[in-house]
KOLGU-4560 file (N, C-alpha, C; in nm, 3 decimals, padded with zeros to 5 digits):
<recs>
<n_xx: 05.041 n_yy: 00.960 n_zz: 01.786 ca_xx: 05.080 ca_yy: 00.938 ca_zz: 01.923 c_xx: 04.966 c_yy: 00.981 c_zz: 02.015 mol: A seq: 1 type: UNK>
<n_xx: 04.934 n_yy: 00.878 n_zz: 02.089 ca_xx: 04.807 ca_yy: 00.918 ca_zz: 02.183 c_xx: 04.903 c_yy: 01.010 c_zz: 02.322 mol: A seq: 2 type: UNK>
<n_xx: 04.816 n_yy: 01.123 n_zz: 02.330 ca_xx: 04.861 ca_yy: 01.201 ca_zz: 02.459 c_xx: 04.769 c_yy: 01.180 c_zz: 02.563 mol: A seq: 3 type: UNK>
<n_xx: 04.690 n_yy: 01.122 n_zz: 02.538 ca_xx: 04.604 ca_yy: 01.104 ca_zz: 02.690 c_xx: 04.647 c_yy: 00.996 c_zz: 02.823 mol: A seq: 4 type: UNK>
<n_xx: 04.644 n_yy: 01.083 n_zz: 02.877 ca_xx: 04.717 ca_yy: 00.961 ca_zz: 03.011 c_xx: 04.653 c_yy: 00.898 c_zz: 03.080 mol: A seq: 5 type: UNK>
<n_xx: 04.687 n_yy: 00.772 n_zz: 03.203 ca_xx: 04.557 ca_yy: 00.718 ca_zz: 03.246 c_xx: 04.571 c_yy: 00.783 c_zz: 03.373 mol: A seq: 6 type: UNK>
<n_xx: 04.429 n_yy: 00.781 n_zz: 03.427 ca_xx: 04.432 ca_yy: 00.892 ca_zz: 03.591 c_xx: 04.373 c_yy: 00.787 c_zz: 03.655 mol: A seq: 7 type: UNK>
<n_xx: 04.415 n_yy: 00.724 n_zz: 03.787 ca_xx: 04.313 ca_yy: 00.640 ca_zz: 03.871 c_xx: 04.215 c_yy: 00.732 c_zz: 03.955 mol: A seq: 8 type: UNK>
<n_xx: 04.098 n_yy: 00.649 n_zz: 03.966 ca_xx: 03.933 ca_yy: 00.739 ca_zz: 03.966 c_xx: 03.985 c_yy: 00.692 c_zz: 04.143 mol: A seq: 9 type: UNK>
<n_xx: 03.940 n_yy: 00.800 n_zz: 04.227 ca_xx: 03.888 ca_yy: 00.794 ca_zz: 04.373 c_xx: 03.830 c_yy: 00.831 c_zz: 04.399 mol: A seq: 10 type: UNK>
<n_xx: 03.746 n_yy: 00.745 n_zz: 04.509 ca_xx: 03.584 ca_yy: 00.837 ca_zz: 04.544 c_xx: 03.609 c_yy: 01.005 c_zz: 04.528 mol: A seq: 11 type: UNK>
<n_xx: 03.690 n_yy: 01.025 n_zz: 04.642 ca_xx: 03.690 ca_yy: 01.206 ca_zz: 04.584 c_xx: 03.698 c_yy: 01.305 c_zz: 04.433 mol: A seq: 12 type: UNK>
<n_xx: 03.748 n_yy: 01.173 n_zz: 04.371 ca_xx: 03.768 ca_yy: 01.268 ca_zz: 04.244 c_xx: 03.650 c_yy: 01.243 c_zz: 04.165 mol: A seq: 13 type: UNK>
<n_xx: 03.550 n_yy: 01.145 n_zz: 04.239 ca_xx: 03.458 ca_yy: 01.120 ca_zz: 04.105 c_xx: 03.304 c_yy: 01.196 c_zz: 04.186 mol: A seq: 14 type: UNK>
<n_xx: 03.327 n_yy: 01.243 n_zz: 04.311 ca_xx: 03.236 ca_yy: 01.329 ca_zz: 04.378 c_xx: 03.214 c_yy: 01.465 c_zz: 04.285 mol: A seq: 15 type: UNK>
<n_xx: 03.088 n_yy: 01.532 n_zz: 04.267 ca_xx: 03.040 ca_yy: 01.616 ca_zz: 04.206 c_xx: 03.149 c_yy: 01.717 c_zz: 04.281 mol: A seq: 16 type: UNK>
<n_xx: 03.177 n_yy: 01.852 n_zz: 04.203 ca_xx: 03.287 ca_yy: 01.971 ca_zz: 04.301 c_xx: 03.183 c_yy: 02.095 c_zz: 04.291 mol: A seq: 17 type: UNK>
<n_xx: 03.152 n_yy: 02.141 n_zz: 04.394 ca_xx: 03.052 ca_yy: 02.191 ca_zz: 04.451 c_xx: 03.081 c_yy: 02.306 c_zz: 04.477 mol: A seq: 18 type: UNK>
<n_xx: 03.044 n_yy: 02.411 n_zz: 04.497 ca_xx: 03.106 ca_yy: 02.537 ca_zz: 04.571 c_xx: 03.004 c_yy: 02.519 c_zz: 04.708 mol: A seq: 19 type: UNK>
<n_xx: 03.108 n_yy: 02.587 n_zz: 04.815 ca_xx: 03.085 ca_yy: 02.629 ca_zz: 04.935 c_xx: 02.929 c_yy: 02.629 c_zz: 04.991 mol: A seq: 20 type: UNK>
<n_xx: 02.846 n_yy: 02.726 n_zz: 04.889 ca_xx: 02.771 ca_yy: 02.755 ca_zz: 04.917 c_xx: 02.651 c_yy: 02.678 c_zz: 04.878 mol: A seq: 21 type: UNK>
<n_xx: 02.679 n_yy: 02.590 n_zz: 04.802 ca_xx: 02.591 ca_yy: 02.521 ca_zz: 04.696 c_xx: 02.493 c_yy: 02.397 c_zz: 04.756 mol: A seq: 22 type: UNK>
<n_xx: 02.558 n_yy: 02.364 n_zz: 04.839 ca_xx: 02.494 ca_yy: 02.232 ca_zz: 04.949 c_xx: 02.374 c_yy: 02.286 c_zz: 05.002 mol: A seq: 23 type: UNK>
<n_xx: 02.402 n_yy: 02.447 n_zz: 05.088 ca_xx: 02.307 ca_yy: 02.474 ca_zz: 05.147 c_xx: 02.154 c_yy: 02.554 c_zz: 05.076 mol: A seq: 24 type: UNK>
<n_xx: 02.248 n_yy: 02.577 n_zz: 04.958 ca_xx: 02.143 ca_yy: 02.592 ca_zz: 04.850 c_xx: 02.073 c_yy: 02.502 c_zz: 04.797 mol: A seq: 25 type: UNK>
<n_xx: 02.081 n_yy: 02.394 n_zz: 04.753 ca_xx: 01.993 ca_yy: 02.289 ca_zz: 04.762 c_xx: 01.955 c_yy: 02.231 c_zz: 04.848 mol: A seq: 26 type: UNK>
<n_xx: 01.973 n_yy: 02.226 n_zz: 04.960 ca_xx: 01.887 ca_yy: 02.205 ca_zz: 05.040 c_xx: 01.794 c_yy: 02.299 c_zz: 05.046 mol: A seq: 27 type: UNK>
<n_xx: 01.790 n_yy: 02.402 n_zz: 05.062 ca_xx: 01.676 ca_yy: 02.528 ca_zz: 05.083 c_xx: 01.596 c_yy: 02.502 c_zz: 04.991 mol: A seq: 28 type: UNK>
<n_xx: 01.624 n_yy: 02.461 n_zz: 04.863 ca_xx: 01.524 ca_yy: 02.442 ca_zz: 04.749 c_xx: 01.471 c_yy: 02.266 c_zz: 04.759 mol: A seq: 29 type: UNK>
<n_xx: 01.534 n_yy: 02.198 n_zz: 04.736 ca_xx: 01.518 ca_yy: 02.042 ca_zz: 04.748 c_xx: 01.506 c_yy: 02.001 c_zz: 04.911 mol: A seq: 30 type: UNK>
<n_xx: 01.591 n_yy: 02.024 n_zz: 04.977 ca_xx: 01.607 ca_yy: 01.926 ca_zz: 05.107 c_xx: 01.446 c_yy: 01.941 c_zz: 05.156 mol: A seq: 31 type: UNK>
<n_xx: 01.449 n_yy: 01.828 n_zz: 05.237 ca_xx: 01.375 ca_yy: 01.799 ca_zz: 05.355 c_xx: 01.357 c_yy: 01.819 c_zz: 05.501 mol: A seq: 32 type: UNK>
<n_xx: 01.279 n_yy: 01.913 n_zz: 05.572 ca_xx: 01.317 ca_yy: 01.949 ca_zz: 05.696 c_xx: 01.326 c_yy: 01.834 c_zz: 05.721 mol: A seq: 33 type: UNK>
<n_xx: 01.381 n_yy: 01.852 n_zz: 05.909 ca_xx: 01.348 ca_yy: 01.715 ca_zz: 05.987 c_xx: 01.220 c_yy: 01.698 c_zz: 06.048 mol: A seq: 34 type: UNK>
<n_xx: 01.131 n_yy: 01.798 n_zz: 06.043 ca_xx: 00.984 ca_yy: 01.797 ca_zz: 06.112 c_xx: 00.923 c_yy: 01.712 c_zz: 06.024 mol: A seq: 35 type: UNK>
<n_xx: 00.918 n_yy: 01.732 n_zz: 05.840 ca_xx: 00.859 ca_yy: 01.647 ca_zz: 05.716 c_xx: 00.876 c_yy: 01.491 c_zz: 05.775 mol: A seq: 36 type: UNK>
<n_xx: 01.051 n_yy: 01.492 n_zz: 05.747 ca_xx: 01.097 ca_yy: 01.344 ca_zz: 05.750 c_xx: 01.046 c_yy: 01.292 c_zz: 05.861 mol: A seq: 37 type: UNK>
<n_xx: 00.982 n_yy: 01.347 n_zz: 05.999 ca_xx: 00.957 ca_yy: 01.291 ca_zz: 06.132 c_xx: 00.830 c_yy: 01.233 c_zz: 06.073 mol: A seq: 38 type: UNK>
<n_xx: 00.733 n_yy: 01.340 n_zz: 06.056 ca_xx: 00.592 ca_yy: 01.284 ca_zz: 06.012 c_xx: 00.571 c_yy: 01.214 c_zz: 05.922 mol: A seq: 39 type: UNK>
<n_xx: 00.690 n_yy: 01.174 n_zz: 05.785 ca_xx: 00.704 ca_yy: 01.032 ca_zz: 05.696 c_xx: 00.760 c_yy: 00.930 c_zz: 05.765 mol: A seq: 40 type: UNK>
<n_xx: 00.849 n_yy: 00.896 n_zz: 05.848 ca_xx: 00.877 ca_yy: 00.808 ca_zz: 05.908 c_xx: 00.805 c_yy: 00.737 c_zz: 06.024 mol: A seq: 41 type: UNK>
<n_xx: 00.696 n_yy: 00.864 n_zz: 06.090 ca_xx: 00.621 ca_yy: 00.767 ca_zz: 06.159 c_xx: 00.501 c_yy: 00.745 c_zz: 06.114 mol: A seq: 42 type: UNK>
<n_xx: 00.469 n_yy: 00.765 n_zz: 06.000 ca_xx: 00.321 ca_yy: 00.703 ca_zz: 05.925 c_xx: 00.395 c_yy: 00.596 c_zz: 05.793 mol: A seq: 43 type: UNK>
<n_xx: 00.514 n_yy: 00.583 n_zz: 05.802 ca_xx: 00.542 ca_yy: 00.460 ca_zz: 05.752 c_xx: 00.627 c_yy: 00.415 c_zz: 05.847 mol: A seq: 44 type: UNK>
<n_xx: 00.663 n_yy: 00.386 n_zz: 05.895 ca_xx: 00.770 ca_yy: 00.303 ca_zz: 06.020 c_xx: 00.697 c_yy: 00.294 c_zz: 06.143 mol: A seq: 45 type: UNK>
<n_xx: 00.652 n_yy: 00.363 n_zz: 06.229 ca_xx: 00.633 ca_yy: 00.342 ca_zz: 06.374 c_xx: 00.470 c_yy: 00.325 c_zz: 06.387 mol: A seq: 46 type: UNK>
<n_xx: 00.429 n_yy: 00.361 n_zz: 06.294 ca_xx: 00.282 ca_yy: 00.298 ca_zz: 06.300 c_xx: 00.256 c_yy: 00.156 c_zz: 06.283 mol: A seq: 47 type: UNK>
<n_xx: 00.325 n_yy: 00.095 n_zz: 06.223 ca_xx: 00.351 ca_yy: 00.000 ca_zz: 06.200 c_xx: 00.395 c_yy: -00.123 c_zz: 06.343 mol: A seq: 48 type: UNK>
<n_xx: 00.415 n_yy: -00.044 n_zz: 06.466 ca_xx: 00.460 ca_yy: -00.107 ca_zz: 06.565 c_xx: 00.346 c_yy: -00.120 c_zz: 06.671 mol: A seq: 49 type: UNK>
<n_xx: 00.370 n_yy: -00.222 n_zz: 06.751 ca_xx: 00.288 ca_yy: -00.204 ca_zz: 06.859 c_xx: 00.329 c_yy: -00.117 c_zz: 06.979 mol: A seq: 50 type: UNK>
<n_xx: 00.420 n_yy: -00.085 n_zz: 06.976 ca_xx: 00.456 ca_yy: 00.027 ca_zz: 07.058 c_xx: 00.483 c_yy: 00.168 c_zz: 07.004 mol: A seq: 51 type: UNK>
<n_xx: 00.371 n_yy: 00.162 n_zz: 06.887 ca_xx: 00.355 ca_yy: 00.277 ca_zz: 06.802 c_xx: 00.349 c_yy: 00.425 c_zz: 06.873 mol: A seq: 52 type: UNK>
<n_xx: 00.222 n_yy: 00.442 n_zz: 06.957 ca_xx: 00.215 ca_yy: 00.565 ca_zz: 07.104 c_xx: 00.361 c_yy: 00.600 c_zz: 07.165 mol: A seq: 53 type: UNK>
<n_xx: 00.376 n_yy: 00.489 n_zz: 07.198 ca_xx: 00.551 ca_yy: 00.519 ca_zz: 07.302 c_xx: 00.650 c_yy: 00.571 c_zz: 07.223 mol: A seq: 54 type: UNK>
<n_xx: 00.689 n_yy: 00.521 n_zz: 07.112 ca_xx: 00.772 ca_yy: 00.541 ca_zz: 07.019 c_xx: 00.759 c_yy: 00.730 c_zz: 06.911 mol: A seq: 55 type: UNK>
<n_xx: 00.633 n_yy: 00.727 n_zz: 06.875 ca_xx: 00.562 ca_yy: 00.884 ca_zz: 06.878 c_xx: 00.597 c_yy: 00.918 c_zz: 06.989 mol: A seq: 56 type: UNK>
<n_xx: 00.541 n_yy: 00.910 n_zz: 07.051 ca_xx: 00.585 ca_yy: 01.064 ca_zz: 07.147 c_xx: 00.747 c_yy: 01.044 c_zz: 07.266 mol: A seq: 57 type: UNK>
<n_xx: 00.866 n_yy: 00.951 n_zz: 07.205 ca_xx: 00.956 ca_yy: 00.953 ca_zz: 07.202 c_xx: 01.042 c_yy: 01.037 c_zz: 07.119 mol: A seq: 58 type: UNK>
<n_xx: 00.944 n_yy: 01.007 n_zz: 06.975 ca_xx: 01.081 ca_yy: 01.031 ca_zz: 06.873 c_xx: 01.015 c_yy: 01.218 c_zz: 06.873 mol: A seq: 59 type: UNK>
<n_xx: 00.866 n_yy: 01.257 n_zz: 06.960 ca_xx: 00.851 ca_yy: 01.412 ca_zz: 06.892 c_xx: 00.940 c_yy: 01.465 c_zz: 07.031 mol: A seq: 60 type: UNK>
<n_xx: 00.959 n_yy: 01.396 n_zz: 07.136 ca_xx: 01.006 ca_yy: 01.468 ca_zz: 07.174 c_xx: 01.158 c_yy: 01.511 c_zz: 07.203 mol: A seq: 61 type: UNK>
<n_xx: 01.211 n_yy: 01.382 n_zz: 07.194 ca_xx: 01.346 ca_yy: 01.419 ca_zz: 07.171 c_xx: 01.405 c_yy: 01.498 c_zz: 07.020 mol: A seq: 62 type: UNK>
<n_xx: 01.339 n_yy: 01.479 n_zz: 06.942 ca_xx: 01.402 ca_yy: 01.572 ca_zz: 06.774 c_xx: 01.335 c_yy: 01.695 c_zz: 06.764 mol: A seq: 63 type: UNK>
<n_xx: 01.251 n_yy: 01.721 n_zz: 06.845 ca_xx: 01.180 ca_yy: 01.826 ca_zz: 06.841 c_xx: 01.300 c_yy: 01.985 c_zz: 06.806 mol: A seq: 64 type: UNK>
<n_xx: 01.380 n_yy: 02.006 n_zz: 06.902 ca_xx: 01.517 ca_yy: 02.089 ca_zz: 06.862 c_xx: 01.527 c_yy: 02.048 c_zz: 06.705 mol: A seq: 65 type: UNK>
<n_xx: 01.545 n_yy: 01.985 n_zz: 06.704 ca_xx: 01.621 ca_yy: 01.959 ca_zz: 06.496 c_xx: 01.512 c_yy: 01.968 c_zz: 06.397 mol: A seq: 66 type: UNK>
<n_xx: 01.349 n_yy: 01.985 n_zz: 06.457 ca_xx: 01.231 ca_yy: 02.005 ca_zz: 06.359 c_xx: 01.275 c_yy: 02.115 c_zz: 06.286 mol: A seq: 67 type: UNK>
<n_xx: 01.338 n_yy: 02.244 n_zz: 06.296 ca_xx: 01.336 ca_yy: 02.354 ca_zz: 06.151 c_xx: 01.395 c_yy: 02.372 c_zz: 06.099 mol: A seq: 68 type: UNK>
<n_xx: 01.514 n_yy: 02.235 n_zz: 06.116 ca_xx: 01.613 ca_yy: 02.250 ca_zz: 06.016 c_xx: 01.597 c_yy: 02.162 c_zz: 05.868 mol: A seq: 69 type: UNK>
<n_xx: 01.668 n_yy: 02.157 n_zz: 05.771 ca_xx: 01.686 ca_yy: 02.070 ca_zz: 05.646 c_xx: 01.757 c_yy: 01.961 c_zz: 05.696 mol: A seq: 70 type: UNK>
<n_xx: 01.717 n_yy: 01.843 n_zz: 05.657 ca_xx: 01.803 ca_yy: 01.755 ca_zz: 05.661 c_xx: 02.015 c_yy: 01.782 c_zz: 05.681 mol: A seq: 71 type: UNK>
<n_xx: 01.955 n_yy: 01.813 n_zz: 05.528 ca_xx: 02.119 ca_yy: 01.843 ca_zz: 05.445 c_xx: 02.203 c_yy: 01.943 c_zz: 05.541 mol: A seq: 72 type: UNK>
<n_xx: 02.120 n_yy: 02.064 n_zz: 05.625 ca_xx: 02.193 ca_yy: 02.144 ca_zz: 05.690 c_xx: 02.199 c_yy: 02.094 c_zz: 05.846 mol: A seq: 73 type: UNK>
<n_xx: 02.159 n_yy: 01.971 n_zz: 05.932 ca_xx: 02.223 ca_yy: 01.941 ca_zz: 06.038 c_xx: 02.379 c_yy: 01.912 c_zz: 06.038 mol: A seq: 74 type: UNK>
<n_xx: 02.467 n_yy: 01.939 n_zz: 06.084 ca_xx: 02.597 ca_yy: 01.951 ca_zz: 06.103 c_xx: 02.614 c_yy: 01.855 c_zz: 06.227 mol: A seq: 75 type: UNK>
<n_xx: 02.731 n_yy: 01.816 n_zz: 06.245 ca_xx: 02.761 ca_yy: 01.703 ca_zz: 06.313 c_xx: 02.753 c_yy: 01.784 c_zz: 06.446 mol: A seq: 76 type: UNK>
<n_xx: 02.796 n_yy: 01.976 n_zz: 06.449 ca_xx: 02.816 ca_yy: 02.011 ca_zz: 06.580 c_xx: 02.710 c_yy: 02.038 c_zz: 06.674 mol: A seq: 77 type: UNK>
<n_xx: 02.622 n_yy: 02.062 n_zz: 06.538 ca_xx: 02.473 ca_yy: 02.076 ca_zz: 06.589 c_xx: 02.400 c_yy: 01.900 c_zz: 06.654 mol: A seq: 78 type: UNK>
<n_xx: 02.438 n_yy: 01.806 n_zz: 06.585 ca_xx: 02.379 ca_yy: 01.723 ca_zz: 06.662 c_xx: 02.468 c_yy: 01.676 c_zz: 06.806 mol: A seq: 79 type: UNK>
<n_xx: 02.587 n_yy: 01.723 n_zz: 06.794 ca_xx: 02.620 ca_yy: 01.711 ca_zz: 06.926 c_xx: 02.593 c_yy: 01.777 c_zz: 07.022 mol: A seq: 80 type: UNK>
<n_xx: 02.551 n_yy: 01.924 n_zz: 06.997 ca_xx: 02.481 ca_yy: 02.000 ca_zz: 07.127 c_xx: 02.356 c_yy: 01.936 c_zz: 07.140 mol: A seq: 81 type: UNK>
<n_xx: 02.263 n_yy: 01.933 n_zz: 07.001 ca_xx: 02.151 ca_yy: 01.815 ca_zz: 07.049 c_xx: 02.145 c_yy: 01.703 c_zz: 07.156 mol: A seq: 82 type: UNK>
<n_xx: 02.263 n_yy: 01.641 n_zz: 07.109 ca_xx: 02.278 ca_yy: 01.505 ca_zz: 07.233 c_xx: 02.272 c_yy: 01.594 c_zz: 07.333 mol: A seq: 83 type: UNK>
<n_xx: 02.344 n_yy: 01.660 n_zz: 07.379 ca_xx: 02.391 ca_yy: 01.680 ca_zz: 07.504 c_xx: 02.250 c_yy: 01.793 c_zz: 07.524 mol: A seq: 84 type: UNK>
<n_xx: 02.160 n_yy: 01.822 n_zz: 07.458 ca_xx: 02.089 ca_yy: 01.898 ca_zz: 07.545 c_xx: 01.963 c_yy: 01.819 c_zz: 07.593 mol: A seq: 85 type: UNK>
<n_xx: 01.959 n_yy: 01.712 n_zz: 07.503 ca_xx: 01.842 ca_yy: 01.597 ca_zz: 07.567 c_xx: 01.887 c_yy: 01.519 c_zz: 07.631 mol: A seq: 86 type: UNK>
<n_xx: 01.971 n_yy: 01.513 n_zz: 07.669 ca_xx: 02.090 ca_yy: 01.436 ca_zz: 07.808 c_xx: 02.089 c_yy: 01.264 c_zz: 07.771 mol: A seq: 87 type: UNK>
</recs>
């Protein structure tokens, strides 16, 4: 007699289970600030434009606040004081 039952798979159940602390731990080791990702995205993306100048010193100055963080550790509340502090 087979005892195994069938379980339907949902995104949540098939997500890695993580502890608390573990996100921000890889990021500290793996993640990517946002200052890195700024300076890869505009020597592959915005150089690429003719409004390459405008667009640089758009994107340093508005993300400039979010340069020392990890990617992985911006939080949604943090980019909402962001918005609201570059108006």
């Amino acid at each position: 007699m087979n005892t195994n039952t069938a379980r339907t798979l949902t995104p949540a159940s098939t997500r890695p289970r993580l502890h608390p602390g573990a996100a921000r731990a890889a990021s500290a080791q793996h993640g990517i600030r946002m200052d890195a990702f700024l300076v890869d995205y505009i020597r592959n993306h915005v150089n690429q434009l003719m409004v390459r100048v405008e667009m640089t010193s758009l994107i340093r100055r508005y993300f400039t606040p979010l340069a020392p963080y990890a990617l992985a550790d911006i939080t949604p509340l943090m980019v909402e004081s962001w918005f609201h502090e570059i108006g």
